[in-house]
C-alpha atoms as one frame of an Amber mdcrd trajectory, in Angstrom:
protein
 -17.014 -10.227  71.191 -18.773  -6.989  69.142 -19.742  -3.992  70.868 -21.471
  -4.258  74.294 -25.212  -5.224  74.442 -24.150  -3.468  78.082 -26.474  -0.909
  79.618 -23.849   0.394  82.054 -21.225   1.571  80.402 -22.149   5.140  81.255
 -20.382   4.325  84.991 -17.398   3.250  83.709 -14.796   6.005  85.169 -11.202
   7.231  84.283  -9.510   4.650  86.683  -5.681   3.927  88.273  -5.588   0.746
  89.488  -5.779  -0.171  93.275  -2.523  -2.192  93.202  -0.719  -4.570  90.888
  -2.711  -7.299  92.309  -5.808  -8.634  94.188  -6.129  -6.267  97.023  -7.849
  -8.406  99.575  -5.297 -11.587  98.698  -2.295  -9.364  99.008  -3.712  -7.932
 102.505  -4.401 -11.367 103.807  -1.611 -13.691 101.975  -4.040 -15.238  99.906
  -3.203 -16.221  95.962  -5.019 -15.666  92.724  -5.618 -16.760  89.046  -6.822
 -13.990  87.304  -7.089 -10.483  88.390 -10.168  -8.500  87.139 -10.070  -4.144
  87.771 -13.262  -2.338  88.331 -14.010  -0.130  85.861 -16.222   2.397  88.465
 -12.974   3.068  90.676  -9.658   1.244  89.682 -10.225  -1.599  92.848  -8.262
  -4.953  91.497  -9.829  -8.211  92.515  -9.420 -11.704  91.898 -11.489 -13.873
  89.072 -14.385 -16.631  89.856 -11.872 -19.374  89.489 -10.003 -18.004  92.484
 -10.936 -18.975  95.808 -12.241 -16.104  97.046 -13.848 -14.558  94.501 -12.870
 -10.333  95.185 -13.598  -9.303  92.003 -17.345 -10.406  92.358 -17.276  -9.895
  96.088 -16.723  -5.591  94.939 -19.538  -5.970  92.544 -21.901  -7.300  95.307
 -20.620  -4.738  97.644 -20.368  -1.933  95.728 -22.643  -2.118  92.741 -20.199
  -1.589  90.483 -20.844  -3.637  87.480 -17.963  -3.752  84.725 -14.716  -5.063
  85.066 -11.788  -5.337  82.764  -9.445  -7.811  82.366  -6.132  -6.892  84.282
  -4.032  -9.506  82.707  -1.585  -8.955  79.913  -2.852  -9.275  76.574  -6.513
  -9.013  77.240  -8.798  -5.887  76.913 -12.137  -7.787  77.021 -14.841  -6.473
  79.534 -17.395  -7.711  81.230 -20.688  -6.503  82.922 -21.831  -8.201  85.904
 -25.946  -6.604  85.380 -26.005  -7.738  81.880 -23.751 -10.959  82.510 -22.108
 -10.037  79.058 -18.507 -10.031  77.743 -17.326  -7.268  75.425 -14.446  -5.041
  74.489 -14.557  -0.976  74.197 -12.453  -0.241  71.405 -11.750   3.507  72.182
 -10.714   2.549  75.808  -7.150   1.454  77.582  -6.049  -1.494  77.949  -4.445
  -2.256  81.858  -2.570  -5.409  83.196  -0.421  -6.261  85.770   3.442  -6.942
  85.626
């Protein structure tokens, strides 16, 4: 992955994340795979290979189109407009415990 072919990346925000996991599976007892954080405003969601989906659900909700990876030992990015995966050299890397 180079540097973002990404159109968005002006919306990314100084984030905290929402919670150290999916907020929506934690609320309702549900589980996870991944977790993905929203780079607009910190919310953690689940991945596509997770039953529910949160992460994507937020995007379709919210309009809010990059996410980072929230797992340990990955700082890869992705845009949900451009449907492109990237990494931002100059920017944190988060992950749950």
């Amino acid at each position: 992955m180079t540097q973002p072919a990404c159109t968005h990346l002006d919306q990314a925000a100084d984030v905290t994340p929402s919670g150290n996991g999916c907020v929506e599976c934690l609320a309702s007892g549900g589980r996870w795979v991944h977790l993905r954080m929203c780079m607009s405003c910190g919310h953690v969601g689940c991945c596509d290979s997770s039953e529910h989906k949160h992460a994507t659900a937020h995007f379709h909700a919210d309009d809010h189109p990059l996410v980072q990876s929230y797992e340990p030992g990955e700082d890869w990015w992705w845009c949900y407009q451009d449907n492109v995966a990237f990494r931002v050299a100059t920017a944190p890397s988060y992950s749950h415990t």
